[in-house]
C-alpha positions, 0 to 999 in steps of 0.5 A: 604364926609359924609356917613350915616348908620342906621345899628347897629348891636351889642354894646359890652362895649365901642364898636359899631358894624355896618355894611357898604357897603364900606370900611370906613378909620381907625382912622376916625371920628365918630357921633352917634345920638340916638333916642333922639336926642343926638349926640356922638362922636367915631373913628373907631377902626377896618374896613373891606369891611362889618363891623366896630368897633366904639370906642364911646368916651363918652360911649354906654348908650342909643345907640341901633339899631335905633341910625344913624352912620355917618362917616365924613370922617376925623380923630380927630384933635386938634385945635392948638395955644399958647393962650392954655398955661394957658387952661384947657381941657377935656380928650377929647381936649374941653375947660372946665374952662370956658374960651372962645372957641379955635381959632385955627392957625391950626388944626393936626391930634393927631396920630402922629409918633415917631420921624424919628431916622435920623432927631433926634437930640441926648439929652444932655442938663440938666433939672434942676428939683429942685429935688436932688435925680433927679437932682444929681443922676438920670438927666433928659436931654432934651428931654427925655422919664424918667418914675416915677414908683409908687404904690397906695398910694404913693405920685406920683402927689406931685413929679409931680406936683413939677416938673411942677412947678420947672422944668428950663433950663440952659442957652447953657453957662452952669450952671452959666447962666440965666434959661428958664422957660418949658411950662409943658403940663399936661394928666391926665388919670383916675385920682379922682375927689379929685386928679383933685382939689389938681393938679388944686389948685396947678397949680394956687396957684404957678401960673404954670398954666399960663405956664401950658395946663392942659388935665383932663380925670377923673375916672367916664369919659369914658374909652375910651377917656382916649386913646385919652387923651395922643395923645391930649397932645403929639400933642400940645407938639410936636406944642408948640416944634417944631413950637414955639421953647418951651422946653415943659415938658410932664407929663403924669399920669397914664399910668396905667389907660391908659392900663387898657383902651386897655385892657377893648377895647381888651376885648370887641373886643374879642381879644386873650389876651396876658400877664395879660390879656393885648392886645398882641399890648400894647408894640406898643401902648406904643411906639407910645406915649414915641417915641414922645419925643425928639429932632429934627435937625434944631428946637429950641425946645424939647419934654421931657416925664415924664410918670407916673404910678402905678405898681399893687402890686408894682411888676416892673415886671408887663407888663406895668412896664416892657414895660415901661422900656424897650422903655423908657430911665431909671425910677425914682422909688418911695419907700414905706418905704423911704415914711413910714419914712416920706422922702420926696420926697421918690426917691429910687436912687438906682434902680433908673436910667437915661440912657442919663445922662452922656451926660447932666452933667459935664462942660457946663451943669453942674459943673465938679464934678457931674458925679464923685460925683454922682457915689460916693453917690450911691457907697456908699449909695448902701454899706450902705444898704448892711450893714443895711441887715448885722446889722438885723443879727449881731447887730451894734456893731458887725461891724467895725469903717468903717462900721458904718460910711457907715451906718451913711452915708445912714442914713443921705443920705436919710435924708438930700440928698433925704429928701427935702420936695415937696415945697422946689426948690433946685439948682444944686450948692446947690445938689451938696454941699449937696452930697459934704457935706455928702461924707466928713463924710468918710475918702479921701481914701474912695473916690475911684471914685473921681478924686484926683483933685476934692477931693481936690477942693471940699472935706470938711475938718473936715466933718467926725470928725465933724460927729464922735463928734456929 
């Protein structure tokens, strides 16, 4: 039932303020109609049995004390098919490519839930990205929740995009079979109106839009919406999962917008801040969005979450970073000087982690020798920036023979290994090869965490002198 009120009695930022004379549900629907005429859509954020405070999804401007509240009695919902693969949506869930309007199979509330940890079914299957540094070092498994963590300036969307285009799943008889394309649904939070057309002119020059939903909440759009944006994006992902049976690869950027949004609603609500001025609550919001990912017993498809943000002043320690890391299963961090050296992309594997990888790899996924090879390459690489320290002290001609090989090594880790350009897809044989390739520079004895069986299955001879001529 429909109430109307004529009893605004503050407007604070993005915030309405009216008094009412029942309780009104939280969550639910809102328009406002100015003087004018003109109608804005909101939800309220906080309720009691003598106020409410309305969140207002396109901006307070032109409201005033005159302006009519009706509540409709219902929670915002996105309307719901797969004839939205290949659309493009507004932050706020409408059709903005000019396509014809949604017909719906059904409409669902977009707050959702996590998944109920006894209906979950664990992650253990691989995603081949294209991405060797991802792929080799850091695996994203199905259904998994793996952040990206950038800085300002660093190319964060051409990985992501990448991804979008690349992402495929192994057939369940493993490496050697046939591969499944992801539908990629795309949130975009805050994001310039230059950075909306490099997405958009990437999605349809590769042709991933048609496998693609695209949600676009730009800078000069309402903050506010921007807290809707992912929940219109987890609530078609979890549809197209677990309704339709896709593999649907969620790519959400940035979350630091995201926050920034909680911060300037908790702000205009006068909330005691916690941490940098951030809601006290972000760590549950947060959660309520990654917990979203996954697996479920009995359905054919999955929801994985590659969330993307910029860490201020590239300090992981900053709350959303450091949230972040704690709900989620590893991160992918994106390194400024690998990216001044022109590395492409630049994925710094060593702090770099994927929690669920060593269930996703290996014999049935992925070949044997992935899980022992990829612990060589980051020992290995980890000692050779250890000794890249000691030559700024000593110089290299100080260091021994087996030094200069590890450091030999990190160099042509980065660019060979790492170094692939973003247009370049390659498979799992061909990372793996490549890693093969590039341990073969160091002596047998050297590979100390590789079964002996696999060295000699996989080792290639000649490799180090080869190196060492050159």
């Amino acid at each position: 039932m429909q109430k109307e009120y004529k009893t605004i009695t503050e407007i604070s930022g993005p915030l309405v303020f009216a008094e009412v004379d029942e309780p009104v549900g939280y969550n639910e629907i809102v328009e406002i109609e100015t003087p004018n005429g003109e109608v804005r859509r909101g939800q309220v954020l906080e309720s009691t049995s003598e106020y409410v405070a309305i969140q207002v999804f396109e901006g307070t401007s032109g409201i005033d004390r005159n302006s009519s509240v009706r509540f409709l009695g219902e929670t915002l919902q996105m309307p719901l098919t797969e004839d939205l693969l290949g659309r493009v949506m507004s932050g706020a869930g409408d059709p903005i490519d000019g396509g014809p309007d949604i017909e719906p199979e059904e409409e669902r509330e977009i707050v959702g839930a996590a998944i109920n940890p006894t209906a979950r079914e664990y992650p253990q299957e691989f995603i081949q990205t294209g991405v060797s540094a991802i792929d080799g070092m850091n695996t994203l498994i199905r259904g998994q929740k793996l952040p990206i963590f950038s800085g300002s300036g660093l190319p964060h969307n051409d990985l992501a995009l990448q991804i979008a285009r690349q992402a495929t799943v192994p057939e369940e008889d493993g490496a050697d079979g046939g591969e499944t394309e992801f539908a990629v649904i795309f949130g975009a939070m805050g994001i310039t109106a230059e950075e909306a057309n490099e997405f958009m002119d990437d999605f349809e020059r590769t042709g991933a839009l048609e496998r693609s939903v695209v949600f676009m909440n730009l800078a000069d759009d309402p903050a506010v919406e921007r807290t809707v944006t992912p929940r219109l994006v987890l609530t078609t992902a979890e549809y197209l999962a677990f309704d339709k049976g896709y593999h649907v690869l969620v790519i959400l950027t940035d979350m630091t917008n995201y926050c920034e949004a909680l911060r300037e609603i908790g702000a205009a609500r006068e909330e005691v801040p916690g941490r940098r001025g951030y809601p006290g609550y972000m760590y549950t919001d947060l959660a309520t969005l990654y917990e979203r990912a996954g697996r479920i017993e009995g359905r054919e498809g999955s929801v994985t979450q590659l969330p993307i943000l910029t860490m201020p002043g590239d300090d992981d320690t900053h709350p959303i970073p450091d949230l972040t890391g704690y709900i989620t299963e590893g991160q992918i961090y994106i390194d400024r000087d690998l990216n001044s050296q022109g590395i492409e992309p630049p994925v710094n594997v060593l702090p770099s982690l994927s929690r669920l990888m060593d269930d996703g790899i290996g014999e049935g996924f992925t070949r044997e020798d992935h899980a022992d090879l990829s612990d060589q390459l980051y020992a290995a690489y980890a000692e050779g920036e250890d000794l890249r320290d000691l030559v700024n002290i000593v110089g290299r001609e100080a260091l021994s023979e087996r030094d200069n090989k590890y450091l030999d090594f990190a160099d042509d880790f980065e660019s060979e290994f790492v170094q692939q350009g973003h247009d370049t897809n390659r498979g799992i044989e061909e990372t793996l090869d490549i890693g093969w390739e590039l341990v073969s520079q160091l002596p047998k004895e050297e590979l100390n965490r590789i079964d002996e069986e696999l060295i000699e299955k996989y080792y290639v001879e000649g490799q180090a002198e080869q190196v060492t001529a050159d």
